[in-house]
N, C-alpha and C positions, 0 to 999 in steps of 0.2 A: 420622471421615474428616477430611482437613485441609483447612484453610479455603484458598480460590482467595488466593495473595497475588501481586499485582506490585512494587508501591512502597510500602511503609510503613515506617517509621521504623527498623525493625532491619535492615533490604535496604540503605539508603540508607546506614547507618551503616556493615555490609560493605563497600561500594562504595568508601566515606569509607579505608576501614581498608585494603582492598588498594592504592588510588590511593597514597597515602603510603607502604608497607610497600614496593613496587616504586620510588617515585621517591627514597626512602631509600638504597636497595638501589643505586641508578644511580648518584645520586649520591657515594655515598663509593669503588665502582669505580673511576673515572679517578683520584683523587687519590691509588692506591696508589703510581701509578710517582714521584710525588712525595717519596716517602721515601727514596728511593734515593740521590739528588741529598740533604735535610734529614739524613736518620736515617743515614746511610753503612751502608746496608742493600746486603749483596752480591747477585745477579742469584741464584746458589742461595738465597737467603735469600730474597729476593722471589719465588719459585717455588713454595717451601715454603709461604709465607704464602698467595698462592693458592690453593696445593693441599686447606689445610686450611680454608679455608670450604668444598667442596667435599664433604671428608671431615664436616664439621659437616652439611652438608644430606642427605648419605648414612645416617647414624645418627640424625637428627631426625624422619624422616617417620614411622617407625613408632613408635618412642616418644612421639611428638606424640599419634600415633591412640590410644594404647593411652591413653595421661594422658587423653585426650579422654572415653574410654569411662569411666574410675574417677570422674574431677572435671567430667565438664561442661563445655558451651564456653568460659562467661561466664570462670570461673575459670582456665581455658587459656588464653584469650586474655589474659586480664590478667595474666597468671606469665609469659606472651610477653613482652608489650611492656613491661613492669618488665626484663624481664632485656635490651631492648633500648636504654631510656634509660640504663640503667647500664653500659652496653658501650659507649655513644656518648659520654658524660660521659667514662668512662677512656681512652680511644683517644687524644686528645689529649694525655695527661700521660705514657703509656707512654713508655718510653725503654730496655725491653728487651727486644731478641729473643723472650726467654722470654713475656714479658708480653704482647705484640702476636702470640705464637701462640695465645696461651690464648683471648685475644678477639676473634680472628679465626674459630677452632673456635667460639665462641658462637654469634659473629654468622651463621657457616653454619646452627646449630642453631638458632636463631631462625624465618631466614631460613625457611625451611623448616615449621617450626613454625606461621608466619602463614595458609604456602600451606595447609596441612593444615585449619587451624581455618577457615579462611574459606570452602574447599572445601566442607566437613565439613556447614557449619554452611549455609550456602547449598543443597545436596540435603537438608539435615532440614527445613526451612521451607519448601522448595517442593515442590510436586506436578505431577505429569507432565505438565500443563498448561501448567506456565510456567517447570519446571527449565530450560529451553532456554534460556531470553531471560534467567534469571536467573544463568545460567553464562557468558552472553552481555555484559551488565552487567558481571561483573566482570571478564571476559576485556581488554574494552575499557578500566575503568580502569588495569588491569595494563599496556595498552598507550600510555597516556598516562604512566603512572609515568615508564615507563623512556623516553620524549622531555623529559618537562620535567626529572627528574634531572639529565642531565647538561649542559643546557641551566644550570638554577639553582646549579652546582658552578661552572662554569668561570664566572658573573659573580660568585660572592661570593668565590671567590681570587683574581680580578683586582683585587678592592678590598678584600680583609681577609686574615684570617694565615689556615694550613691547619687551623687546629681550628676556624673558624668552620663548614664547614658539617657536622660532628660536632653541634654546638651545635644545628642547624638540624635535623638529625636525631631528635635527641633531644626537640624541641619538637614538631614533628609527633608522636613516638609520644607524647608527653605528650598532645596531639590524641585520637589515637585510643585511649589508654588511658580520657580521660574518656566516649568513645562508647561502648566498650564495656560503663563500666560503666551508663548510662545505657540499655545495650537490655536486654529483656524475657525473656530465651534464660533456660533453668530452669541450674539450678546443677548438674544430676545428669542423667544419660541414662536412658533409660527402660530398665529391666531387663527381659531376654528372657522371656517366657514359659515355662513349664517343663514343665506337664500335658503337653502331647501333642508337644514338641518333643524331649522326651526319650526317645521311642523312635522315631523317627528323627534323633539325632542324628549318628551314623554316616556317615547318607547326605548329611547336611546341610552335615560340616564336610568330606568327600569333594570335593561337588560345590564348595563355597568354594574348595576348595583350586585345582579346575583352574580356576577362574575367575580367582585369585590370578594363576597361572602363565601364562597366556591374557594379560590385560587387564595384568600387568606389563612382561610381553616386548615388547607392540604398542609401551608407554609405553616400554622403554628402548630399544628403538629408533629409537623418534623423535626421542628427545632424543637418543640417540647421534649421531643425524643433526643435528639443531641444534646443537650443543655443538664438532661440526666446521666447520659453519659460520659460527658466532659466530668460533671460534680461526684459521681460516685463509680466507676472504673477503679479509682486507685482503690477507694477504699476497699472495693473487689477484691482487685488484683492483690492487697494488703495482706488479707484479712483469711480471702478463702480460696487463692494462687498460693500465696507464700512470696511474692514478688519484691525483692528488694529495687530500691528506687530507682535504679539504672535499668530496670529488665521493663520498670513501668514507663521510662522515659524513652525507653525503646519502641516501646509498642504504639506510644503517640508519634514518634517518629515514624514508624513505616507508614501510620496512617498521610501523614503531611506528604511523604514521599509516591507513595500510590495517586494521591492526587495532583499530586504535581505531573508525575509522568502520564499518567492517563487523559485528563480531564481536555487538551487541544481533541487527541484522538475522538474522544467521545463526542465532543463539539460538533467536529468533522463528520462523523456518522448521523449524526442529527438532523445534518443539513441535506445528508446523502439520500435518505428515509424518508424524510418529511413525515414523521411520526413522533415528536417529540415527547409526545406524553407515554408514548411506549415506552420509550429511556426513561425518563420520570419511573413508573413505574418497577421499573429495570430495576432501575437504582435502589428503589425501596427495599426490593426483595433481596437483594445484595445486602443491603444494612440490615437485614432481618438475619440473615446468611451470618453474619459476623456477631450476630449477638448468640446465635445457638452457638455457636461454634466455643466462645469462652463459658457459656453457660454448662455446654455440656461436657466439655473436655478442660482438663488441664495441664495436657502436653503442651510446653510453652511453643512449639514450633505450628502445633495446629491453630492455638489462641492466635499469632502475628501470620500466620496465612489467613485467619480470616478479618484482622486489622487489614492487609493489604487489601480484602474482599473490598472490606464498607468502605477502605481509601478510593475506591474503584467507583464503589455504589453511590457516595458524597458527591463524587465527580457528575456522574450520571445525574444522579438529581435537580444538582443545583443548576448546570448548563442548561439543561433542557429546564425545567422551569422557568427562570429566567429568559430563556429564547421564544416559550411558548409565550409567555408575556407579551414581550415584543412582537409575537406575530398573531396576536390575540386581540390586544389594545389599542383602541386607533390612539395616535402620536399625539396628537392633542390633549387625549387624558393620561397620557404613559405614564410620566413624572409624578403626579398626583396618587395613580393608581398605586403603584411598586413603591412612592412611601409607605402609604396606608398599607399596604400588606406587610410591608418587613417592620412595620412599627406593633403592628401587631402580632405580630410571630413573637417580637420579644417580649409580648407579655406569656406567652408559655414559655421562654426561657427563665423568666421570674418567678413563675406559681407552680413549675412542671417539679423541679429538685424538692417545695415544700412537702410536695404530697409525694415523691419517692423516699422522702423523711419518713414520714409518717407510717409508709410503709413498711419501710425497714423495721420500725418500732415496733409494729403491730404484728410484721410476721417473719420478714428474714432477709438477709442481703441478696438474695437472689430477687425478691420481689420486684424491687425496682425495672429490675432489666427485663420481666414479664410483661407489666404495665408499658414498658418502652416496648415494645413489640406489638401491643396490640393496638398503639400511635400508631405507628408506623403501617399497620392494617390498616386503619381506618382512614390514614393518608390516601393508601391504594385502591381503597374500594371508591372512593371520593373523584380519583383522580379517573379510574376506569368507568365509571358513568357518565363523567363531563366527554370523555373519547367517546362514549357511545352517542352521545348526543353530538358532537361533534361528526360525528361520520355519518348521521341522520339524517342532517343539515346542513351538510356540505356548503351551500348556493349564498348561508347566512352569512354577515361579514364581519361578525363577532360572537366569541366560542363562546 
């Protein structure tokens, strides 16, 4: 049985490894539009470059999982963040189209790669005691990442060239390259037992499968619903707030900051409950909470109390998802499994903004955030039947 862990030195070094892998991630975002203007990069051309970090984190999650499962995390993580220094080293010297697609697809592939490993590796080391606060933990570095990012971007191009914070990049994953190899994680995954899993195997890889199809759908919906919200907010806030760009960079900030403060607490109660999919759902209704709130109001003080809501709700969701995983999926298929769902969550972060386009065009900026809401429904109704059936079936040893 595994030992009770909170905080020791391979937890902390996760923590270490998400914190920079997200504020990495932030940081080199806003300085894309700056190639435009330096590299006479056309508006198609920067679209494409977009698209394909995207496309990179779409085919990463589940090859990540699978590599995870042959070599271990130690070794995943460190073939990660190598392939990351050396993507951030080149990014600066590139000077061709071609070249700047290649390692923009990387950097999506990376990207992705981190989430997986650090996922992965955070439900193998915890036990259902403290998977909660320790999904929790890393939830909240993630949500610092992405505040100081691009906070740390825009002062070092105010006083240095555009590849300075590439450079900067590249020394944090040099950072968490040396932590990684410094923690204690075995080099090999532990292989499935065979004698008596073998004649139910049938039933075993059956029931994975609807759990696959169950626990990916919730996941690409929700992102589908965030991924519209990240891409059309401002032009909201733009368009039919009145919000000049600092009241809009506010509002993503309290979101980062809610989850930041929140997201241990929430962890914590996760663990306390043993109800995770409650929280799951918690959270939904939170992020539903935050979208009526700017939909129907626009006192800028009620809009960022309900930023802080869905900062809260973000928290809620992703812990407990993520923990339910972990205490869902036997360890054998973990790594494998939480690719393949976050690989495929990102393909509604790719198709979800084309058809809030679409909508916009066909009926009005409010549309979008309609359509985001009735996601994030059908998240909850999804996630509230697997509960039922879970509490059905108590005795079963896979949700």
């Amino acid at each position: 049985m595994k030992r009770r862990l909170y905080l020791n030195r391979d937890i902390v070094y996760m923590i270490i490894i998400s914190l920079i892998a997200n504020m990495s991630g932030s940081m080199i975002l806003p300085l894309f539009a700056i190639y435009v203007e330096q590299f006479n990069i056309t508006a198609l051309s920067m679209s494409i470059l977009f698209s394909l970090f995207y496309v990179g984190r779409f085919l990463g999650g589940g090859l990540a999982g699978r590599i995870y499962e042959k070599v271990g995390a130690k070794r995943l993580g460190l073939s990660l963040l190598f392939a990351e220094i050396i993507c951030m080293l080149l990014f600066p010297v590139a000077k061709s189209f071609f070249i700047l697609s290649i390692l923009r697809l990387l950097q999506g592939l990376v990207a992705i790669g981190l989430t997986v490993f650090v996922r992965v590796t955070i439900n193998q080391i915890s036990t259902t005691e403290n998977r909660g606060i320790l999904n929790g933990y890393i939830s909240s570095s993630e949500g610092a990442g992405t505040i100081l990012g691009p906070i740390m971007s825009g002062i070092i191009v105010s006083y240095f060239t555009l590849a300075v914070p590439f450079y900067f990049v590249a020394i944090f994953s040099c950072i968490s390259f040396v932590a990684v190899s410094r923690m204690t994680l075995s080099s090999s995954t532990s292989q499935p037992r065979q004698q008596h899993e073998s004649l139910h195997e049938s039933k075993r890889k059956t029931t994975l499968t609807k759990q696959l199809l169950l626990y990916s759908t919730v996941h690409f919906l929700e992102m589908s619903a965030f991924a519209i919200f990240l891409t059309y907010f401002s032009v909201y806030a733009t368009y039919k707030l009145h919000w000049s760009p600092v009241e809009i960079s506010l509002a993503f900030t309290i979101i980062g900051v809610s989850t930041f403060i929140s997201a241990p607490f929430i962890g914590k109660g996760s663990d306390l409950i043993k109800d995770r999919l409650m929280l799951s759902i918690i959270g939904l209704l939170l992020i539903m909470v935050e979208i009526a709130l700017f939909l129907w109001f626009k006192d800028p003080w009620i809009v960022y109390l309900g930023m802080f809501i869905g900062g809260i709700g973000g928290a809620s969701y992703l812990d407990s998802f993520y923990s339910q995983l972990g205490d869902a999926i036997p360890e054998e298929n973990r790594s494998s499994f939480i690719g393949n769902v976050v690989s495929f969550s990102e393909l509604g972060a790719i198709v979800s903004p084309i058809i809030a386009g679409i909508l916009i065009e066909r009926f009005n900026i409010n549309a979008p955030f309609y359509y985001n809401m009735i996601l994030v429904l059908m998240a909850i109704v999804i996630q509230y039947f697997i509960r039922l059936k879970l509490k059905s079936s108590r005795k079963r040893p896979l949700a």
